[in-house]
C-alpha positions in Angstrom: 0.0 0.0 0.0 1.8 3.3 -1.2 -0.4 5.7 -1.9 -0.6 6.7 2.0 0.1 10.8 1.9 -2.8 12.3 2.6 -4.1 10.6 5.5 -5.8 7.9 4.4 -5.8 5.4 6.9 -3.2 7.4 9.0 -3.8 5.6 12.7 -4.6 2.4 11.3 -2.2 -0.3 12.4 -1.0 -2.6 10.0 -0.4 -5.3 12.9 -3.7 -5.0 14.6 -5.3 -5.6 11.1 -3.8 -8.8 10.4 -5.6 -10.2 13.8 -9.1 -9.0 12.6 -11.4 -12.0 10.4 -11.3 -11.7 6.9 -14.5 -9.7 5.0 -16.3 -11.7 2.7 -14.6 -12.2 -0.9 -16.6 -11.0 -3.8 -17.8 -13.2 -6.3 -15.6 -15.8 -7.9 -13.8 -14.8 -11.4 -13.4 -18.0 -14.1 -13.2 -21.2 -14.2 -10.8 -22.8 -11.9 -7.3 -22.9 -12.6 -5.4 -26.1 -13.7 -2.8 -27.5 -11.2 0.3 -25.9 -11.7 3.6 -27.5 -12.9 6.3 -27.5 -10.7 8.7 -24.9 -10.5 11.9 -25.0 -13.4 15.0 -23.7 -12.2 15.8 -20.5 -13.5 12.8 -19.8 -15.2 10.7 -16.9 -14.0 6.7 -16.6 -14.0 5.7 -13.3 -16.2 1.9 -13.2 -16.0 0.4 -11.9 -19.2 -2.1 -8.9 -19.3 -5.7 -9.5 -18.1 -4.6 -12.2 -15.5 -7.4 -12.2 -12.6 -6.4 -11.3 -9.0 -7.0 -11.7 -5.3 -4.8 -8.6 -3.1 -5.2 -10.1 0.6 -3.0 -8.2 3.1 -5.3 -8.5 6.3 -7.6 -11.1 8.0 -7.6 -14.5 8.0 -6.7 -15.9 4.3 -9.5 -16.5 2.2 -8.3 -19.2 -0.3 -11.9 -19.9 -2.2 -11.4 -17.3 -4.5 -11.8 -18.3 -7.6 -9.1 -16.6 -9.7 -5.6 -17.3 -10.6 -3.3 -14.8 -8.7 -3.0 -14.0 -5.1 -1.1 -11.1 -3.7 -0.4 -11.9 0.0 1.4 -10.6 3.2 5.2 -12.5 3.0 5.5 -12.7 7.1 2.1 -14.0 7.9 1.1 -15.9 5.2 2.3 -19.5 5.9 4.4 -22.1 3.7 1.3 -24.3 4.3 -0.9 -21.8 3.2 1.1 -21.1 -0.1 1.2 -25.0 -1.0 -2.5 -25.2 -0.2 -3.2 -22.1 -3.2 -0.4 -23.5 -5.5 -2.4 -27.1 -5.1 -5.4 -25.3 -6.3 -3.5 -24.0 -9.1 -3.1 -20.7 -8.2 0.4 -18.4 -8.3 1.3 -16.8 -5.3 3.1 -13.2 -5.1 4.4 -12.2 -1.7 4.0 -9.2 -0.6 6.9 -7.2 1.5 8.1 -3.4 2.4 11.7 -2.7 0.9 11.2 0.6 1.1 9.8 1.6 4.5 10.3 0.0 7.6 8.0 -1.6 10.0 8.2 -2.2 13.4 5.7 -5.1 13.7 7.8 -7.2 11.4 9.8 -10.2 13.3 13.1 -8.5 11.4 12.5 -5.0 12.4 15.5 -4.9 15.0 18.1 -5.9 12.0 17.9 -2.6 10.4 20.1 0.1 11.7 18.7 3.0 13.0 20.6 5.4 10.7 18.2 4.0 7.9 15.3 4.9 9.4 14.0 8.4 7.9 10.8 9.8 8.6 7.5 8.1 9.0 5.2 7.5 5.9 2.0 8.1 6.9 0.8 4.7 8.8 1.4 3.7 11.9 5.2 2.1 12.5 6.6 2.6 9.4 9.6 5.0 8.5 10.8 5.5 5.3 14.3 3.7 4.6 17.8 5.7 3.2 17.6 3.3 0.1 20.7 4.9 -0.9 22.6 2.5 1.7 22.8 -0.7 -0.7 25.8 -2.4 1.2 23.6 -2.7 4.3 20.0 -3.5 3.0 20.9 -5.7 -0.2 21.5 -8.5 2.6 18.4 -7.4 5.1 16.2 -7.8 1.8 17.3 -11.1 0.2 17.0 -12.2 3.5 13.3 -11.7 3.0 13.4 -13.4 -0.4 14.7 -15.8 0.8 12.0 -16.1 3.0 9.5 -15.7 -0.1 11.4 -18.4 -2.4 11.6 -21.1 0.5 7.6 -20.3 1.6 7.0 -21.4 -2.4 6.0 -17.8 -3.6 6.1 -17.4 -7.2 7.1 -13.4 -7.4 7.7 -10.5 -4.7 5.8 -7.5 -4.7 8.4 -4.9 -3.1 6.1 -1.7 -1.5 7.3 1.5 -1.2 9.1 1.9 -4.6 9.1 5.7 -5.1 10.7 7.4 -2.0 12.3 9.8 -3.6 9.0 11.5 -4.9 8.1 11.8 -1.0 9.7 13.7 2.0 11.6 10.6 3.4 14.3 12.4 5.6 16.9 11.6 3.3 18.1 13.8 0.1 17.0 10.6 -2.4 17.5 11.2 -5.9 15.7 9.7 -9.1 18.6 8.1 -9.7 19.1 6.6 -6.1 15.7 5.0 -6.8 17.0 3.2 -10.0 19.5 2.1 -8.4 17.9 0.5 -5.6 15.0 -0.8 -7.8 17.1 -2.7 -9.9 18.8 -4.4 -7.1 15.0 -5.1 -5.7 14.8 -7.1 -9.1 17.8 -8.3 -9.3 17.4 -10.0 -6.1 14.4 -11.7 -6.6 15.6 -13.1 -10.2 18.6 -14.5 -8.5 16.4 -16.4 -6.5 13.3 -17.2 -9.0 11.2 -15.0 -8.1 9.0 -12.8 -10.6 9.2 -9.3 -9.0 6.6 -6.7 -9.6 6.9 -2.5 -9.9 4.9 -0.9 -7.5 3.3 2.2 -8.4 6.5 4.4 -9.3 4.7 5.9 -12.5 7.5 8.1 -13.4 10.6 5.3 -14.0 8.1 2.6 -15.8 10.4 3.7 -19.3 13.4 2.5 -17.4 12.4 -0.3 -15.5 9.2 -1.6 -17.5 12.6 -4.3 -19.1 13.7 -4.9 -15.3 10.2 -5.9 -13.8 7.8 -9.2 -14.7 4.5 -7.3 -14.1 2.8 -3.8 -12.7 1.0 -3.5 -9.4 -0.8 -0.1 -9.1 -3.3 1.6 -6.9 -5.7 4.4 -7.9 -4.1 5.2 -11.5 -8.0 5.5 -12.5 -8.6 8.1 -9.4 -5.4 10.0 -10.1 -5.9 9.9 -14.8 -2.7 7.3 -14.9 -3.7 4.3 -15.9 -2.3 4.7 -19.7 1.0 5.4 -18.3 1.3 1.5 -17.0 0.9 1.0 -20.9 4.6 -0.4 -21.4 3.8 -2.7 -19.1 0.5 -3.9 -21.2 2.7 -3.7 -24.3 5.2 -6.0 -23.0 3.1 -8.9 -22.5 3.1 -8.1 -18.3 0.3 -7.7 -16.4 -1.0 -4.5 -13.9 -2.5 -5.4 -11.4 -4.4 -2.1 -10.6 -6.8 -1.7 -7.5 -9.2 1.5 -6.7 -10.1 2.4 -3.4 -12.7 5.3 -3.8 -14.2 4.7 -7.2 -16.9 2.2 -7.8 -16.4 -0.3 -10.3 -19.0 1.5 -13.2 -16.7 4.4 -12.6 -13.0 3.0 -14.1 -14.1 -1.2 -15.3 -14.9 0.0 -18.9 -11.2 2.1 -19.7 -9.2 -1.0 -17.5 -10.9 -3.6 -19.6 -9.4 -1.5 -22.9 -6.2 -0.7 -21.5 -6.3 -4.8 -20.4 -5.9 -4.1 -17.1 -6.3 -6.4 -14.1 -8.4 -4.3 -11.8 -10.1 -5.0 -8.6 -11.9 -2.1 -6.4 -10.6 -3.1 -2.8 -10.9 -1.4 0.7 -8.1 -0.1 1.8 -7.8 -2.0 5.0 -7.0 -4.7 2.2 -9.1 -7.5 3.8 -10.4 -10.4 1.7 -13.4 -8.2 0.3 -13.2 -7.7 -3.2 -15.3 -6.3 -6.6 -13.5 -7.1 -9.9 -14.2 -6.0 -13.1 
């Protein structure tokens, strides 16, 4: 979740979330997936445009969801829990911060406190000095390591575009490249499919780098055709909306082959696809 200037949300703890039940899942999307093949060394997933979606972060997991993709929480979603969805046929994408830190995460106390900038707008979570590659290259494969020995299928890295907010730290466009390549990188190394979070403004250069899009409120904010490249090279975007109803935005995401969901932003198991 990135789009958090502005308040929304502000006081709503992540870690207090994940305790609550899950909301009821919308409708199912499809016909159910065919088992999936197991994994072939070195070869990474790249799911095309259009691919259906579940984005659970909160709740108890929901796992009859009908639809091939599910975007989950890294820490708290279990190994067990990851073979159960890849037994149903369904790809699993893990969802971590890499760049903000949280202080409800079971790794919080191996990140120095020099790389802790200002907070971000939720609850327990500073922005991180991702100009300090030498010290958080081994913090965050760590994690994906985490990811690749749970069974995970891709990473979804939060937090992508510090340098377009006030982090506490004099980031640069080019510090961001930097670090997002290493983000990939990392994940490839371990074979994982990694995903671009929001970050609108460095899709040109790191649309090659990145195996799919994940984007919130493009349709709210009039961005959607700039996750286009994406579209264009056969990876999906897996776009969400929080304050627009589905008649408002399903119509453009279906042309622009979009895979778009409207969620609530608590990002529970409730769910209305296009």
């Amino acid at each position: 979740m990135n789009r958090r200037s502005g308040g929304r949300l502000v006081g709503a703890c992540l870690a207090a979330l994940l305790l609550l039940t899950a909301c009821t899942a919308g409708p199912d999307d499809g016909q159910s997936p065919e088992p999936l093949p197991s994994r072939v060394p070195g070869e990474i997933w790249r799911p095309p445009p259009g691919t259906a979606w579940q984005w659970q972060l909160t709740g108890r997991l929901d796992t009859s969801v009908d639809v091939p993709v599910y975007d989950v929480d890294g820490f708290t979603t279990t190994g067990q829990q990851v073979a159960g969805l890849r037994a149903k046929g369904r790809r699993t994408i893990c969802y971590l911060s890499t760049g903000a830190w949280e202080d409800f995460r079971p790794d919080a106390g191996d990140f120095p406190k020099e790389l802790l900038g200002k907070g971000n707008g939720w609850d327990g979570e500073r922005w991180l000095d991702v100009r300090r590659l030498d010290v958080l290259e081994p913090l965050i494969a760590k994690r994906f390591d985490m990811c690749r020995d749970k069974g995970f299928d891709a990473v979804e890295p939060d937090n992508m575009d510090g340098y377009r907010n006030a982090t506490g730290f004099p980031l640069t466009a080019e510090d961001q490249l930097e670090y997002n390549r290493l983000i990939a990188r990392l994940a490839h190394e371990r074979g994982l499919a990694v995903g671009l979070k929001n970050d609108l403004d460095q899709i040109p250069q790191l649309v090659g780098a990145f195996d799919f899009a994940v984007n919130e409120q493009c349709a709210e904010y009039r961005e959607c055709e700039r996750l286009t490249p994406f579209i264009a090279a056969g990876k999906a975007v897996f776009h969400v909306e929080y304050e627009l109803p589905t008649d408002r935005f399903c119509d453009r995401a279906r042309e622009l082959k979009l895979s778009s969901l409207e969620k609530k932003y608590e990002l529970g198991a409730w769910r209305k696809s296009c």
